[in-house]
Backbone and ligand atoms as CSV (ligand in chain L), in Angstrom:
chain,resi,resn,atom,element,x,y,z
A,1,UNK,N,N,194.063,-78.557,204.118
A,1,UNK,CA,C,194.721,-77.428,204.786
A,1,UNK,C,C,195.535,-76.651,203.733
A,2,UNK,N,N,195.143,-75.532,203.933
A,2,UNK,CA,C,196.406,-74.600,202.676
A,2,UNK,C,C,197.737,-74.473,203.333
A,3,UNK,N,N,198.009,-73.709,202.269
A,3,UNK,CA,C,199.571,-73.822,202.669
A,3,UNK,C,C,199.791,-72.791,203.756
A,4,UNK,N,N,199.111,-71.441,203.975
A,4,UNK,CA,C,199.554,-70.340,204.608
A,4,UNK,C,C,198.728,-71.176,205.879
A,5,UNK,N,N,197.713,-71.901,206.436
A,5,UNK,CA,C,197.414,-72.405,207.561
A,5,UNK,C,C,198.301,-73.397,208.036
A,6,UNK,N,N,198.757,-73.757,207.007
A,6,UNK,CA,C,199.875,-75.516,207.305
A,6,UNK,C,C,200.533,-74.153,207.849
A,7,UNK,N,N,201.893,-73.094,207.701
A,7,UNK,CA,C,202.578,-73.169,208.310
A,7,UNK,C,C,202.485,-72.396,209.336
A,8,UNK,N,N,201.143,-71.245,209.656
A,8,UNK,CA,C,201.200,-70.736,211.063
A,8,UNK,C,C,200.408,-71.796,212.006
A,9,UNK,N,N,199.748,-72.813,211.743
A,9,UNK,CA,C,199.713,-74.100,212.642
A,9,UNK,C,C,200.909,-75.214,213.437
A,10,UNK,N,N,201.387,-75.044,212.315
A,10,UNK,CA,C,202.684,-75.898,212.739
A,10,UNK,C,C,203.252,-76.086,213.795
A,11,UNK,N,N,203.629,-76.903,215.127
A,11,UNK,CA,C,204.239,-76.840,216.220
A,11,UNK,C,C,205.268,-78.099,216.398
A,12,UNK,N,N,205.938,-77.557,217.033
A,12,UNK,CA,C,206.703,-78.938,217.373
A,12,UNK,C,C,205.786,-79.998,218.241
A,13,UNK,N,N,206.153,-81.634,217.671
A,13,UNK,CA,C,205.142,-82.499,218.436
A,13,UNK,C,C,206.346,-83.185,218.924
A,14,UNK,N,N,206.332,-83.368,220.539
A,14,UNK,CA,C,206.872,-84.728,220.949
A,14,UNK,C,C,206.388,-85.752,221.408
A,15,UNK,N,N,205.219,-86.260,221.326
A,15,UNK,CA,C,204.433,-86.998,221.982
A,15,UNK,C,C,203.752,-87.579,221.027
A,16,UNK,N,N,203.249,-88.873,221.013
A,16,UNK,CA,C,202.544,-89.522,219.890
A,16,UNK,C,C,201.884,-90.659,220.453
A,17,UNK,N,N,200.909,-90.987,220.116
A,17,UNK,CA,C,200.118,-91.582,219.932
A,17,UNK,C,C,200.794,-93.307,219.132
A,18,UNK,N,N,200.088,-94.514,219.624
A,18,UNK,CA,C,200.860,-95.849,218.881
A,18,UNK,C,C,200.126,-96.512,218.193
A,19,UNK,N,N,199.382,-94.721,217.587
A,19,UNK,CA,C,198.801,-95.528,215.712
A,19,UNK,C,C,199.986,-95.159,214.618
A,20,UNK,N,N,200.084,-96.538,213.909
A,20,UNK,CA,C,201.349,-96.296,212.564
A,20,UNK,C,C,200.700,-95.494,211.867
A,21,UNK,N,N,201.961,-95.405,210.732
A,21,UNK,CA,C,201.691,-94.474,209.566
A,21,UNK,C,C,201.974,-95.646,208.260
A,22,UNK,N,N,201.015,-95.511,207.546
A,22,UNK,CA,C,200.993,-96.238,206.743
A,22,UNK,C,C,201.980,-95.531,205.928
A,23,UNK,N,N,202.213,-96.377,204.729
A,23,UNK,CA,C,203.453,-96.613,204.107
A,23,UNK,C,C,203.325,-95.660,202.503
A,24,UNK,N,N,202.027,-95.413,202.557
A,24,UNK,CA,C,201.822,-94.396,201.379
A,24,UNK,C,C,202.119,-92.929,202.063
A,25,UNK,N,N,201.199,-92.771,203.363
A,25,UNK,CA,C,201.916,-91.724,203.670
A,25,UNK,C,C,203.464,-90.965,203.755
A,26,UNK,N,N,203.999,-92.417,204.179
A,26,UNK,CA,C,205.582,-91.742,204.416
A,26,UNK,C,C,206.255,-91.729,203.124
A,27,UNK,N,N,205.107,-92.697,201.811
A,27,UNK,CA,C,205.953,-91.948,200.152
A,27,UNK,C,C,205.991,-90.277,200.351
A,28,UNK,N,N,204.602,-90.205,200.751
A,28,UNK,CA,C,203.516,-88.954,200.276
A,28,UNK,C,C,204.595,-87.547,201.228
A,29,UNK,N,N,205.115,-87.745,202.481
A,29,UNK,CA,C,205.921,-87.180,203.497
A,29,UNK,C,C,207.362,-86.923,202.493
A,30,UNK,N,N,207.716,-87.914,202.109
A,30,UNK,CA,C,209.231,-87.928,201.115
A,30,UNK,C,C,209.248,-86.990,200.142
A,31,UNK,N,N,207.943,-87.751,199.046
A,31,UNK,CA,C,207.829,-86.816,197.891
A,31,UNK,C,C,207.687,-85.278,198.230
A,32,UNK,N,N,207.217,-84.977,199.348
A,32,UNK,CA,C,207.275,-83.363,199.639
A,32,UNK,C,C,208.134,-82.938,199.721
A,33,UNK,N,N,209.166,-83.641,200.554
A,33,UNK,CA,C,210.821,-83.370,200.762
A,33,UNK,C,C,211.566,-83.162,199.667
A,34,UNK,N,N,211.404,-84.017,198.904
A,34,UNK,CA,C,212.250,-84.365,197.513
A,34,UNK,C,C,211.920,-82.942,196.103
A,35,UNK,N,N,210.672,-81.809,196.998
A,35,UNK,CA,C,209.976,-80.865,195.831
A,35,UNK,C,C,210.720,-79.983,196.417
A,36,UNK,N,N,211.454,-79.946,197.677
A,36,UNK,CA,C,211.657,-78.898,198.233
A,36,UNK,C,C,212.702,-78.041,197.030
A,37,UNK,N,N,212.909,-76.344,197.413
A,37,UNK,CA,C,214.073,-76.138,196.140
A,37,UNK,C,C,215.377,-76.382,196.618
A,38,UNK,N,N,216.651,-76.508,195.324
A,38,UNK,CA,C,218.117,-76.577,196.000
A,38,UNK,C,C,218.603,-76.497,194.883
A,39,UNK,N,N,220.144,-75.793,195.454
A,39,UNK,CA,C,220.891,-75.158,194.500
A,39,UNK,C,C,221.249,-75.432,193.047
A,40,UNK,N,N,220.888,-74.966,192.165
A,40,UNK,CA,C,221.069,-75.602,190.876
A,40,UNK,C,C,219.859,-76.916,190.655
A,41,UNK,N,N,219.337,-77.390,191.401
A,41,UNK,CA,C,218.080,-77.883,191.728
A,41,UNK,C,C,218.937,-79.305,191.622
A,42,UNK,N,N,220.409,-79.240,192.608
A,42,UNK,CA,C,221.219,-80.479,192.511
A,42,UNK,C,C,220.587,-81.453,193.400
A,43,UNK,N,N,219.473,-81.746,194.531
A,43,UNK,CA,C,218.869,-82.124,195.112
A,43,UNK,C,C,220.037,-82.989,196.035
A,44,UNK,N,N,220.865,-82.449,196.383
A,44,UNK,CA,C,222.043,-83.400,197.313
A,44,UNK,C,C,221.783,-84.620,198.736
A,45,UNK,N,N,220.602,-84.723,198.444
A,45,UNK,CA,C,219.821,-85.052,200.192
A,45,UNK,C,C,219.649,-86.748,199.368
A,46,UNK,N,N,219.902,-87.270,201.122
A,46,UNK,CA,C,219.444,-88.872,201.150
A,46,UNK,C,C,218.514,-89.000,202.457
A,47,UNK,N,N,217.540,-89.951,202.338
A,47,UNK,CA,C,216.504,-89.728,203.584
A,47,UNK,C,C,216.675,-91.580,204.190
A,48,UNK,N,N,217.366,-91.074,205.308
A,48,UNK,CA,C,217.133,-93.286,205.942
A,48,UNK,C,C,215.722,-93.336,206.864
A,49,UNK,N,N,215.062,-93.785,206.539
A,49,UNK,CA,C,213.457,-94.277,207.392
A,49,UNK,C,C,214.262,-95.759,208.043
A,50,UNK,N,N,213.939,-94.786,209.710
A,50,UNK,CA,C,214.320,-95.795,210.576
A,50,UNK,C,C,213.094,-95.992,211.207
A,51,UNK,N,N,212.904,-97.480,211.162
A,51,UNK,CA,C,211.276,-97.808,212.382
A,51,UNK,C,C,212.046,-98.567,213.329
A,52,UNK,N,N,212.874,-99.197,213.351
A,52,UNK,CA,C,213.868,-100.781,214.010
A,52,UNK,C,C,213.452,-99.795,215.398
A,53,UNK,N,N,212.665,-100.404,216.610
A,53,UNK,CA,C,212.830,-100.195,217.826
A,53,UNK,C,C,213.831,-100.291,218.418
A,54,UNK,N,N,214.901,-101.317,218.054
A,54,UNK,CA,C,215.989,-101.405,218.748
A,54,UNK,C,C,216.726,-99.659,218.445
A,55,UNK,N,N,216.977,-99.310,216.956
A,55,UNK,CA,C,217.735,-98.041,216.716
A,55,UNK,C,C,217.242,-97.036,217.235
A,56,UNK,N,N,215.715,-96.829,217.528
A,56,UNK,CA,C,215.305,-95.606,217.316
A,56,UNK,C,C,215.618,-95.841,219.420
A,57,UNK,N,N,215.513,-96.942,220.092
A,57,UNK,CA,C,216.249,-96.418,221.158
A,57,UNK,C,C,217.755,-96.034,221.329
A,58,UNK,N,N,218.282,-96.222,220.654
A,58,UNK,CA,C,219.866,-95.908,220.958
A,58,UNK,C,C,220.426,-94.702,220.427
A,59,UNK,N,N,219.327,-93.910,219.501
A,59,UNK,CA,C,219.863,-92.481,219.307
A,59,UNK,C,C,220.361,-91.868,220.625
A,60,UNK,N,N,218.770,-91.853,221.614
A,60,UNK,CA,C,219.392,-90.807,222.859
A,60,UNK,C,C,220.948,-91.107,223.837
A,61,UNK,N,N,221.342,-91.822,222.943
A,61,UNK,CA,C,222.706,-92.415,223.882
A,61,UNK,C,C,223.523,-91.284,223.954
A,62,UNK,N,N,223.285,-90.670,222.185
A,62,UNK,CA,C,224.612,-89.512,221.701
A,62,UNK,C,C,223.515,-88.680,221.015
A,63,UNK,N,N,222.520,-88.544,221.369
A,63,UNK,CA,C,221.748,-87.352,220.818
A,63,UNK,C,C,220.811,-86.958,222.529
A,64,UNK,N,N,221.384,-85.917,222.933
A,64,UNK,CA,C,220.852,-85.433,224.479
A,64,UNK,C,C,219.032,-84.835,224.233
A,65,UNK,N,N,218.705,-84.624,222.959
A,65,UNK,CA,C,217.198,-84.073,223.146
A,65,UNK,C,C,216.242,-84.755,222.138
A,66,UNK,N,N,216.677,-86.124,222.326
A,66,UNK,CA,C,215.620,-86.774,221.625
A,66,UNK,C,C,214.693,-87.723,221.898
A,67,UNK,N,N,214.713,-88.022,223.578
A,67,UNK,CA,C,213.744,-89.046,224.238
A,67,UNK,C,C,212.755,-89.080,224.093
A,68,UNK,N,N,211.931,-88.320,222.880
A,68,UNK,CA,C,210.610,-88.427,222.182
A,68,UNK,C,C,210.365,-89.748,221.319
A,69,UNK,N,N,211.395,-90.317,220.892
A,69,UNK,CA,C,212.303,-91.105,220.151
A,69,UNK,C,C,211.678,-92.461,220.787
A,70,UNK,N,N,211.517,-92.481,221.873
A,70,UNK,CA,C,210.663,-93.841,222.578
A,70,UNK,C,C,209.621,-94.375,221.809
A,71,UNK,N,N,208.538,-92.715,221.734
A,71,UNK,CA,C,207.320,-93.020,221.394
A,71,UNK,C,C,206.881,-92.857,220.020
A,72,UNK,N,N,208.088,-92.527,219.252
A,72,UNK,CA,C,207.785,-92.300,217.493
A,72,UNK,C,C,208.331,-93.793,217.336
A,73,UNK,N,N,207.208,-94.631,216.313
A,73,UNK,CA,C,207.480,-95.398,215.143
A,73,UNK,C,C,208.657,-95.564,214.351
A,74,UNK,N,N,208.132,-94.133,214.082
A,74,UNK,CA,C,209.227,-93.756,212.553
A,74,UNK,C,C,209.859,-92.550,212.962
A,75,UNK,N,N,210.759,-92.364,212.269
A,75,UNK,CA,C,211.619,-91.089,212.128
A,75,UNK,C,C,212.559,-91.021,210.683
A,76,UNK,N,N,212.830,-90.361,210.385
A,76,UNK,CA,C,213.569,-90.102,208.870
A,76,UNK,C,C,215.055,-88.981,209.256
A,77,UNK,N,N,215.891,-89.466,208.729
A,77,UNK,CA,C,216.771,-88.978,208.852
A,77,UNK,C,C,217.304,-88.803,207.528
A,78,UNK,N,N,217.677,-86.795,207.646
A,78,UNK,CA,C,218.058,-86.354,206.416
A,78,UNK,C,C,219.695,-86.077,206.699
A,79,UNK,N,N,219.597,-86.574,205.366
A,79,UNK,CA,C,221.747,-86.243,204.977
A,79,UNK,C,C,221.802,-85.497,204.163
A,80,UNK,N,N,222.898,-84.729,203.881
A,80,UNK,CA,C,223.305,-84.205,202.969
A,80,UNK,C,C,224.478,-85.566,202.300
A,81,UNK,N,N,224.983,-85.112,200.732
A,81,UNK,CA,C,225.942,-85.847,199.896
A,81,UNK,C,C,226.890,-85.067,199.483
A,82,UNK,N,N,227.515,-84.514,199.776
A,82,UNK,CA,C,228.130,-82.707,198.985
A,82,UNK,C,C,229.037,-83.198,197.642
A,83,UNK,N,N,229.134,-84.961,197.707
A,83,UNK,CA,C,229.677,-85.419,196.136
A,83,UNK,C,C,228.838,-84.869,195.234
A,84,UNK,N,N,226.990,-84.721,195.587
A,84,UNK,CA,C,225.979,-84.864,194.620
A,84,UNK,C,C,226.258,-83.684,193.905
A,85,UNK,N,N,226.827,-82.580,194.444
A,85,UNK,CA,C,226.709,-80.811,194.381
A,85,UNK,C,C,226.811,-80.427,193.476
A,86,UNK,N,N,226.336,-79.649,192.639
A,86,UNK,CA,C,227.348,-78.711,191.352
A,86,UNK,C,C,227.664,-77.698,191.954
A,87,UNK,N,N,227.014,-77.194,193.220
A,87,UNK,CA,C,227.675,-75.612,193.727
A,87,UNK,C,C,227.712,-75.405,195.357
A,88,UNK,N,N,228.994,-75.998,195.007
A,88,UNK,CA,C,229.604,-76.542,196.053
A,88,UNK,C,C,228.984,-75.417,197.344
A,89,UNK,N,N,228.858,-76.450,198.511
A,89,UNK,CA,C,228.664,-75.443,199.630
A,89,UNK,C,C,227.366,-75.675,200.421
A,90,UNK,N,N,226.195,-75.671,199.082
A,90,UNK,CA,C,225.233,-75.074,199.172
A,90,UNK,C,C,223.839,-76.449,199.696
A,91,UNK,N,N,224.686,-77.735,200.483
A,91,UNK,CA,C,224.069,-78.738,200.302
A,91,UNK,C,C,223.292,-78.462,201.913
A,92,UNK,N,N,223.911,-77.897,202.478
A,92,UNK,CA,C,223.285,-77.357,203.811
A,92,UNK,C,C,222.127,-76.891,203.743
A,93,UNK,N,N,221.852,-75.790,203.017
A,93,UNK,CA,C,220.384,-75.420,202.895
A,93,UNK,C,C,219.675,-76.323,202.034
A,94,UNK,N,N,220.108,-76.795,201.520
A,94,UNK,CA,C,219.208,-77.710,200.055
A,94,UNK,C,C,218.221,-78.743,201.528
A,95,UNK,N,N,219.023,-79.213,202.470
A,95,UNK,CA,C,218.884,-80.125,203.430
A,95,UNK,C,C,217.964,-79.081,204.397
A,96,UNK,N,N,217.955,-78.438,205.025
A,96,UNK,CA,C,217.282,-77.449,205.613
A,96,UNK,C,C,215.936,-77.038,204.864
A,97,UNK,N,N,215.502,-76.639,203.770
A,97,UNK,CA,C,214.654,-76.751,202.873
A,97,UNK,C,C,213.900,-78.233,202.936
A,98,UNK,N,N,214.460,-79.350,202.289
A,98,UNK,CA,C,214.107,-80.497,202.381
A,98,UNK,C,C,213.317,-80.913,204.166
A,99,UNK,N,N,214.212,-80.228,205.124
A,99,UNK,CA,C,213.468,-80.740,205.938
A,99,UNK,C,C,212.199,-80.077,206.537
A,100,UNK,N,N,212.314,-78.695,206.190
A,100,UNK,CA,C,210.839,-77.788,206.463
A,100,UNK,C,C,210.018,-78.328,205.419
A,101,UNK,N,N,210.153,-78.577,204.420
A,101,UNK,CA,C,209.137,-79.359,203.622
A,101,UNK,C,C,208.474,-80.707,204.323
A,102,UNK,N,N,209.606,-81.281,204.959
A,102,UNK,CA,C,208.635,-82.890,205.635
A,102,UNK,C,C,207.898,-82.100,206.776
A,103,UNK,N,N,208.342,-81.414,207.429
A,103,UNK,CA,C,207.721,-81.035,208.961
A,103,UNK,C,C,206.210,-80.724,208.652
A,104,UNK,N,N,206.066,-79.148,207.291
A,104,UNK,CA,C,205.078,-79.023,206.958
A,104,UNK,C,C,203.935,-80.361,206.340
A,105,UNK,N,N,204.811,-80.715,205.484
A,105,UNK,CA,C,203.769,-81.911,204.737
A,105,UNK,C,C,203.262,-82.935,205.535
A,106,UNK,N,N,203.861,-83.120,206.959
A,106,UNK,CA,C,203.566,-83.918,207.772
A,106,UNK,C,C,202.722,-83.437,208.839
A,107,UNK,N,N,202.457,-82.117,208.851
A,107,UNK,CA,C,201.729,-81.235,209.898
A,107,UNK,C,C,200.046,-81.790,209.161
A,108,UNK,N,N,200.260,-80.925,207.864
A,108,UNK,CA,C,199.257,-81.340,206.461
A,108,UNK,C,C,198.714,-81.933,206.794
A,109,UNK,N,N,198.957,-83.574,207.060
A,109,UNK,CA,C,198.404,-84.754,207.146
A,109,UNK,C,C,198.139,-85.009,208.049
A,110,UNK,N,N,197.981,-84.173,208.950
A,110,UNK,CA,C,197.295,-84.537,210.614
A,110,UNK,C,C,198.795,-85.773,211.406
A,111,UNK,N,N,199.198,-85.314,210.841
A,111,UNK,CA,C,200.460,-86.121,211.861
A,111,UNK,C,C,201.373,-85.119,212.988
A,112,UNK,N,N,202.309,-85.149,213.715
A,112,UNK,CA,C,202.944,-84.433,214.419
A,112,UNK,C,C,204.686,-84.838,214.316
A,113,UNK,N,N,205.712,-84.030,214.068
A,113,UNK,CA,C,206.576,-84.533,214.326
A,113,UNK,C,C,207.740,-83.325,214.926
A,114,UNK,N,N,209.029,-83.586,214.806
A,114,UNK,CA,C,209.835,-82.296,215.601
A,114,UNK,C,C,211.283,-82.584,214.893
A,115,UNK,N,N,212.198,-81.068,214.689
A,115,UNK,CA,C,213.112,-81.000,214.268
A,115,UNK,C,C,214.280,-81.476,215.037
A,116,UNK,N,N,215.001,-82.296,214.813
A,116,UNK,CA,C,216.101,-82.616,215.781
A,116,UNK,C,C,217.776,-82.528,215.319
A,117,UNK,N,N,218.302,-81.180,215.959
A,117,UNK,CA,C,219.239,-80.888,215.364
A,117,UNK,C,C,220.525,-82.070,215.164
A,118,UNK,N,N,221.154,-81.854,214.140
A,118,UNK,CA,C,222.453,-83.543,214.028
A,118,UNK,C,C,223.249,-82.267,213.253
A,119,UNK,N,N,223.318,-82.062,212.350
A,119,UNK,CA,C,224.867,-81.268,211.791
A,119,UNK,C,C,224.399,-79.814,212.311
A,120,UNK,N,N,225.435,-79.350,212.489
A,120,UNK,CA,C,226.590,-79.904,212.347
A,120,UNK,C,C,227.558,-80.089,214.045
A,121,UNK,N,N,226.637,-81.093,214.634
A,121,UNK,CA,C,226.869,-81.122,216.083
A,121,UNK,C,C,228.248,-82.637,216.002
A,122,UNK,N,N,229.190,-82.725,216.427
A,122,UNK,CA,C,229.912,-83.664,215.136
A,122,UNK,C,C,229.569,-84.967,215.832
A,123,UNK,N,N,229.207,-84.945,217.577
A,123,UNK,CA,C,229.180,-86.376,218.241
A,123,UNK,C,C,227.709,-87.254,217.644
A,124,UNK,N,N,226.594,-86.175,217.624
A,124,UNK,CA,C,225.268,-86.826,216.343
A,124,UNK,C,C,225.787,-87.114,215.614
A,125,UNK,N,N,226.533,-86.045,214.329
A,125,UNK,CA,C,226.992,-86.578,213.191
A,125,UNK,C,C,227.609,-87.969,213.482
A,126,UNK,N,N,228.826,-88.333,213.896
A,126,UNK,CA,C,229.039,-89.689,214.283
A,126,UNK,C,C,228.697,-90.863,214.380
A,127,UNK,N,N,227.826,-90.227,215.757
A,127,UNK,CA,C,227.174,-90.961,216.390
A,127,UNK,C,C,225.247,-91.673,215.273
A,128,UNK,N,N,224.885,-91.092,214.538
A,128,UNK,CA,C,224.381,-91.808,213.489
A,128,UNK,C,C,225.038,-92.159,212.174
A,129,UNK,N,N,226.390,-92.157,212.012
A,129,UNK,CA,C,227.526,-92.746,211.149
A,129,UNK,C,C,227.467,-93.895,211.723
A,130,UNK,N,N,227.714,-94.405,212.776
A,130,UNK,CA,C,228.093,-95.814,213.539
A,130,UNK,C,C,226.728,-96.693,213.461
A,131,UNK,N,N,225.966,-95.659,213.844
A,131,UNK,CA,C,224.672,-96.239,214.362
A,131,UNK,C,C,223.827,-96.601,212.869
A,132,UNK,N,N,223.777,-96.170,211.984
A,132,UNK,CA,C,223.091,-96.667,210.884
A,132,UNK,C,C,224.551,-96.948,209.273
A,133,UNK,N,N,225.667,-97.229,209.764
A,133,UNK,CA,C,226.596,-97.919,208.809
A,133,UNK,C,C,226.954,-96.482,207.250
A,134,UNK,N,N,226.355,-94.961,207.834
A,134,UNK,CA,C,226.584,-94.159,207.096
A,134,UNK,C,C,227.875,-93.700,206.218
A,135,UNK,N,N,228.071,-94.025,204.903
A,135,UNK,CA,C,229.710,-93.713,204.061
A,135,UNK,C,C,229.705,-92.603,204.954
A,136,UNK,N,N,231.384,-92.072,204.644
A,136,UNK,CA,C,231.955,-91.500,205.366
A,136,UNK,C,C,231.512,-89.929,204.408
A,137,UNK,N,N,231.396,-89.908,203.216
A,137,UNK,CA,C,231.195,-89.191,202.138
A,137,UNK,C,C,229.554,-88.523,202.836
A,138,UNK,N,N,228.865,-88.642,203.326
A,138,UNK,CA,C,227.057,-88.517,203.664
A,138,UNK,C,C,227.131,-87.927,204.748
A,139,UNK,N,N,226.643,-86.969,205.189
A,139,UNK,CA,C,226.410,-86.182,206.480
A,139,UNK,C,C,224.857,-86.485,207.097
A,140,UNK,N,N,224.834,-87.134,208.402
A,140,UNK,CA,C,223.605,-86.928,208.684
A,140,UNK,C,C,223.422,-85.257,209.310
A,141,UNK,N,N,222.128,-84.848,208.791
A,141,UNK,CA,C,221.830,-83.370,208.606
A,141,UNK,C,C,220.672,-82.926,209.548
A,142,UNK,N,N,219.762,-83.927,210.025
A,142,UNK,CA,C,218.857,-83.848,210.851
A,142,UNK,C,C,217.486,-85.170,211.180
A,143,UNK,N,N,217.710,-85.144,212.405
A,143,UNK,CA,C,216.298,-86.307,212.429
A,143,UNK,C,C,214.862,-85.518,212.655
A,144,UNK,N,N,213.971,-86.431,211.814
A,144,UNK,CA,C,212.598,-86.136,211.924
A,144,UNK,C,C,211.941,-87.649,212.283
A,145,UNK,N,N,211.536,-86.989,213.860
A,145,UNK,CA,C,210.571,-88.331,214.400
A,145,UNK,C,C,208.960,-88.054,214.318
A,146,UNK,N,N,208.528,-88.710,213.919
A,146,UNK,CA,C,206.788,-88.960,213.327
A,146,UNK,C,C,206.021,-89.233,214.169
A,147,UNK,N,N,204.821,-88.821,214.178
A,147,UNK,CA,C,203.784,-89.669,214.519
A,147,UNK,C,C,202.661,-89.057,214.386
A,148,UNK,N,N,201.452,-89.982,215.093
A,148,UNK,CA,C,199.725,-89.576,215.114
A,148,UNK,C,C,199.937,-88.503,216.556
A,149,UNK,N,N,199.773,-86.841,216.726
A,149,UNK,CA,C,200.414,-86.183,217.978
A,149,UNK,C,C,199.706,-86.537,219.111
A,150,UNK,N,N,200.004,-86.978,220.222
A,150,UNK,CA,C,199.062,-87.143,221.543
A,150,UNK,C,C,199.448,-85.714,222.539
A,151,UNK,N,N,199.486,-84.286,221.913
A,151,UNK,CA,C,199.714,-83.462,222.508
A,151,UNK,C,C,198.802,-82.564,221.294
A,152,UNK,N,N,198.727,-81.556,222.202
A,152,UNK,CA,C,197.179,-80.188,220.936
A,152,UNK,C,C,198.474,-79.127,221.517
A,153,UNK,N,N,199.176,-78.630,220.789
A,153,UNK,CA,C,199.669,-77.084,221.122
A,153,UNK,C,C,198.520,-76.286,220.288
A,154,UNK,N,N,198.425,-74.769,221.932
A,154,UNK,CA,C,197.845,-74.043,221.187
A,154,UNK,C,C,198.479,-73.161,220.156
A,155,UNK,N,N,198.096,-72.146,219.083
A,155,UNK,CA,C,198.574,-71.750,218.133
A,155,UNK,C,C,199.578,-70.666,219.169
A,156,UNK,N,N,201.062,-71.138,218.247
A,156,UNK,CA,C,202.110,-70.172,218.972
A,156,UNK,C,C,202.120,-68.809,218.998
A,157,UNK,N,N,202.516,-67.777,220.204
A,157,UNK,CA,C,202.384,-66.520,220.056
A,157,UNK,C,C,203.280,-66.075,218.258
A,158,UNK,N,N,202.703,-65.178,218.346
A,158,UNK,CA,C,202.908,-64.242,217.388
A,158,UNK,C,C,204.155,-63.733,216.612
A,159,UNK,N,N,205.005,-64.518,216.012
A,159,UNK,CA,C,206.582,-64.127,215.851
A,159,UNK,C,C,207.323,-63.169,215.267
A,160,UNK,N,N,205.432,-62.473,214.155
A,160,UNK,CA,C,206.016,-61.325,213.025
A,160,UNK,C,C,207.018,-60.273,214.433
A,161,UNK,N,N,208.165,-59.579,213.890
A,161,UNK,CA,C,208.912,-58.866,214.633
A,161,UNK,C,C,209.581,-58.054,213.706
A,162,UNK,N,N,208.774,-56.440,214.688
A,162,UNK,CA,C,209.131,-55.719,213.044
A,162,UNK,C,C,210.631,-55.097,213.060
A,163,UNK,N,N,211.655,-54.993,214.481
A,163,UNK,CA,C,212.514,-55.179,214.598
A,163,UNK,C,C,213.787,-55.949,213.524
A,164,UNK,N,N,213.001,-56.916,213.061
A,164,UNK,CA,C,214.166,-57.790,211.992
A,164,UNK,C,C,213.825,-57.440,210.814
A,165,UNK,N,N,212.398,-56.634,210.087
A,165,UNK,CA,C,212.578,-55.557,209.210
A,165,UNK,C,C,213.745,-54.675,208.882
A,166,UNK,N,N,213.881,-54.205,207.744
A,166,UNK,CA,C,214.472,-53.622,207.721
A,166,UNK,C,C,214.531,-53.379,205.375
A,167,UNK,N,N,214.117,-52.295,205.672
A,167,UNK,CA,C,213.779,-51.529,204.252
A,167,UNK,C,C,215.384,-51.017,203.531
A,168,UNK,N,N,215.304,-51.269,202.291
A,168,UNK,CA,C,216.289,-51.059,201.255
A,168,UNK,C,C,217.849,-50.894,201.924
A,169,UNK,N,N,217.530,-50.524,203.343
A,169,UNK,CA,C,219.515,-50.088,203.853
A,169,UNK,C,C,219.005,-50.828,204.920
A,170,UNK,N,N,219.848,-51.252,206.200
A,170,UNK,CA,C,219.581,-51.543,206.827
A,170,UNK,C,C,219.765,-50.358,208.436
L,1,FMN,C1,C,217.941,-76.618,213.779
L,1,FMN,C2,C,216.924,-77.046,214.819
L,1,FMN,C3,C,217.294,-77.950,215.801
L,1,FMN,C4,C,216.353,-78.386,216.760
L,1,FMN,N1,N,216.734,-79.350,217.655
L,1,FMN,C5,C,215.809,-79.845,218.519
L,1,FMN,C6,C,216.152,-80.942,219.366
L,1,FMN,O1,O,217.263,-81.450,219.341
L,1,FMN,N2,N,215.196,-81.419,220.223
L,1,FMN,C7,C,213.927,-80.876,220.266
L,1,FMN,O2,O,213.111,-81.349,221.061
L,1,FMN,N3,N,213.569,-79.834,219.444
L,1,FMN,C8,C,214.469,-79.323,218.575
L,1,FMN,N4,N,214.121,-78.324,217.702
L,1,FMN,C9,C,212.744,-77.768,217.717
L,1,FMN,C10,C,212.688,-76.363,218.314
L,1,FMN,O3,O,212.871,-76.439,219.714
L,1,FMN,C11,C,211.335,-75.700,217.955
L,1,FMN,O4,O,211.187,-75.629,216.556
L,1,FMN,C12,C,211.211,-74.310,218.546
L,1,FMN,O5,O,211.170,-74.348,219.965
L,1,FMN,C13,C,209.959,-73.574,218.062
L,1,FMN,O6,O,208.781,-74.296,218.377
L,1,FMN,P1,P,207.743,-74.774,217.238
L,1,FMN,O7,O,208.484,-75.725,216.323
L,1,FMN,O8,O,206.628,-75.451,217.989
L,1,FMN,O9,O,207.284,-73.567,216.474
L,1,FMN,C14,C,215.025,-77.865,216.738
L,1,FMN,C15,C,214.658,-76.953,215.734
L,1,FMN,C16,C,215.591,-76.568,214.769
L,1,FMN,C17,C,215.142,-75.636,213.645
């Protein structure tokens, strides 16, 4: 799949299928993450791969839109480090970047997965501080739950909007 099909294919998946993902893949899912760009190319991001059935049920306790979470395996959860930074600030997008890189690279590979907002919502933030023993220094930044998709979205309407154009002035 190229790259300009990977991303007007792309959909959110919540539904999966209970074939695993082998363990090269989820290098192969990382290493995409890890190419993404960031500021000063300080790469501030930490990724926790949670499979533990017990954890991946107890997100929805303090995360209200993630009961997809049943039927994913895996999920990866991205942090930011803002110790890692040289310019300061900027660890938010570095993390945002990092995570459109897994979504795509994971679309790529015939897998399905979905963005699940955590920062800067502070009871997520927390609430995966407690739940996976996170320093206080590490922001969790967003979960990505995985899988083989047991749902086909058709290709999403059309989003170009020439409205948010806007040439040399605004
Ligand atoms: C910052 C952010 C937070 C999101 N949070 C959630 C979430 O908590 N639960 C969920 O099911 N989808 C979540 N989504 C997915 C969006 O609902 C989805 O991307 C959007 O509806 C567009 O659909 P598409 O991804 O299929 O193009 C989030 C997406 C982003 C970018």
């Amino acid at each position: 799949m190229d790259a300009m099909e990977a991303l007007f294919s792309r959909r959110s998946i919540r539904k999966y299928t209970p074939e695993k993902i082998t363990e090269e893949t989820l290098r192969e899912i990382l290493e995409a993450a890890m190419s993404a760009p960031s500021a000063g190319n300080q790469q501030p991001w930490h990724f926790v791969i949670i499979n533990d059935r017990k954890i991946l049920d107890a997100v929805p306790s303090f995360h209200p839109h993630s009961l997809m979470l049943r039927e994913a395996h895996v999920a990866i959860l991205v942090c930011g480090d803002p110790t890692l930074e040289k310019h300061v600030g900027y660890w938010v997008q570095d993390c945002a970047a990092a995570t459109e890189n897994l979504l795509v690279a994971i679309h790529a590979k015939g897998l399905g997965a979905v963005w699940l907002g955590t920062y800067p919502r502070e009871e997520r933030v927390e609430g995966f501080r407690k739940l996976l023993g996170i320093p206080d220094h590490v922001i969790p930044f967003s979960l990505i739950p995985i899988g083989y998709p047991a749902e086909s979205k058709p290709p999403r309407p059309d989003r170009y909007n020439t409205t948010r154009i806007h040439h040399n002035r605004w």
